[in-house]
C-alpha positions, 0 to 999 in steps of 0.5 A: 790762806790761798782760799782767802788770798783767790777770793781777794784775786777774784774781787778785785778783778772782777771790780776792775773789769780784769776779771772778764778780760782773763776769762775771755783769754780762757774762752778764746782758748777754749774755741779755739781748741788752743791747748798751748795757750790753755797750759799757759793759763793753766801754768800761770794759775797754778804757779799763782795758787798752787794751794787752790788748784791741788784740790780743784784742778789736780785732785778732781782730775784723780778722782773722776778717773774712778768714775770715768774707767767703769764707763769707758770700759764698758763702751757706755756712751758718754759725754764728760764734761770739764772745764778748760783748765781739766784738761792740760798739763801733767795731771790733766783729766786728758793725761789721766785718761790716756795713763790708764791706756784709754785712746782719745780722739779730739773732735772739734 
């Protein structure tokens, strides 16, 4: 039913040109490195498709943590890239990270 119920969202936002506009919101914030205004998204996607974002947004993040730690242990070079949304709140890829006693250094 959330799948359905997202689909219908992303159809009729698309259609009315809301769509564009919430994805331009994402983008600022992305430039901008904005993370405020990224958990807020993120908040108000998740408080509106709690259903989706388990197995796309929270479970993800669990599951690259396994891919990432070999990596990163190792010193291999590497470049992770997430989408916007991966990497705020509690269980962002970034707080995932950190758990595991990984440093992270923002470069902008």
């Amino acid at each position: 039913m959330g799948g359905l119920r997202f689909f219908e969202h992303a159809l009729t936002h698309a259609i009315s040109g809301s769509g564009l506009a919430e994805l331009q919101r994402i983008i600022r914030a992305w430039f901008a490195s904005d993370l405020p205004a990224l958990t807020v998204i993120y908040r108000e996607k998740l408080a509106e498709f709690p259903e989706l974002f388990g197995p796309l947004i929270t479970q993800r993040n669990r599951e690259w943590i396994d891919t990432a730690r070999p990596m990163i242990a190792d010193r291999t070079t590497t470049l992770f890239v997430v989408s916007a949304l991966h990497t705020v709140g509690p269980d962002s890829f970034i707080e995932r990270l950190e758990s595991e006693g990984f440093s992270l250094t923002k470069i902008s």
